[in-house]
C-alpha positions in Angstrom: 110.1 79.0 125.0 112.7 79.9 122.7 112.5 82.6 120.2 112.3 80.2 117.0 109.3 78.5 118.6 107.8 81.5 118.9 108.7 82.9 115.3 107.0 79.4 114.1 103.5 79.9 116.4 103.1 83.9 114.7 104.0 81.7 111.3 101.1 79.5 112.2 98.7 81.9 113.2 99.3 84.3 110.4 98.4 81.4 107.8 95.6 80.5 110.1 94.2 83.7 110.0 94.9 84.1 106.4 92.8 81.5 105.6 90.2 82.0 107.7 89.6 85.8 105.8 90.4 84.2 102.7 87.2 81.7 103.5 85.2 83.9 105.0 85.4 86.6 102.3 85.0 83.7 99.6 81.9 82.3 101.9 80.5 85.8 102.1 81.0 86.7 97.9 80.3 83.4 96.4 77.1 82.3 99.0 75.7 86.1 99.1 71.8 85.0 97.9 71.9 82.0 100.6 74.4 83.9 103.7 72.5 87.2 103.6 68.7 85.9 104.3 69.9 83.7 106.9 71.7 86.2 108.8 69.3 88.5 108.4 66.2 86.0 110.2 69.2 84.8 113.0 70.0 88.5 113.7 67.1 90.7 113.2 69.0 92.8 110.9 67.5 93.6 107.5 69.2 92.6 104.8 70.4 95.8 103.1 72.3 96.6 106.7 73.9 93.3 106.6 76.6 94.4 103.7 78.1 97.3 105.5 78.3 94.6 108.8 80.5 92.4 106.7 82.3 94.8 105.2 83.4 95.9 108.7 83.6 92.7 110.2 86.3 92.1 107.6 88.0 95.0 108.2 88.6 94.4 111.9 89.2 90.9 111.3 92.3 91.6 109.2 93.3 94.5 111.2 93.0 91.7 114.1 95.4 89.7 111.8 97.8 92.4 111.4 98.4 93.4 114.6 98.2 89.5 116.4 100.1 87.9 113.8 101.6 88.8 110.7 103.2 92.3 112.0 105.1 90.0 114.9 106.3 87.3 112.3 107.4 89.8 110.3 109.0 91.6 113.0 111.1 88.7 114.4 112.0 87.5 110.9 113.3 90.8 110.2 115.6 91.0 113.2 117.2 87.7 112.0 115.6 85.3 114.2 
């Protein structure tokens, strides 16, 4: 595997992951009144729990992001390659 493929599968998975938070966080905002009473009978969690849980579910997904994707892309497109 050469190191342009691998430059192009960090590209890829950075804008996959990108979107994925971006529709997740747009899912979770816009969909609040119908996401929040559903998870809350699918995971015994009462509902005003269920905010702090997304808010940290987001968080570690985009530190997940970070530290998978985007900071190696970066990396290798800053050393030229």
């Amino acid at each position: 595997m050469s190191v342009d493929q691998i430059t192009a599968f960090f590209g890829w998975g950075s804008v996959l992951s990108i979107a994925a938070l971006l529709f997740t966080t747009l899912t979770l905002m816009l969909m609040r009144s119908w996401v929040i009473p559903l998870h809350s009978k699918l995971l015994g969690v009462g509902e005003d729990q269920l905010p702090v849980l997304y808010f940290k579910y987001l968080a570690n997904f985009k530190l997940l992001s970070l530290c998978l994707f985007i900071i190696p892309y970066l990396s290798l497109k800053l050393m030229g390659y």
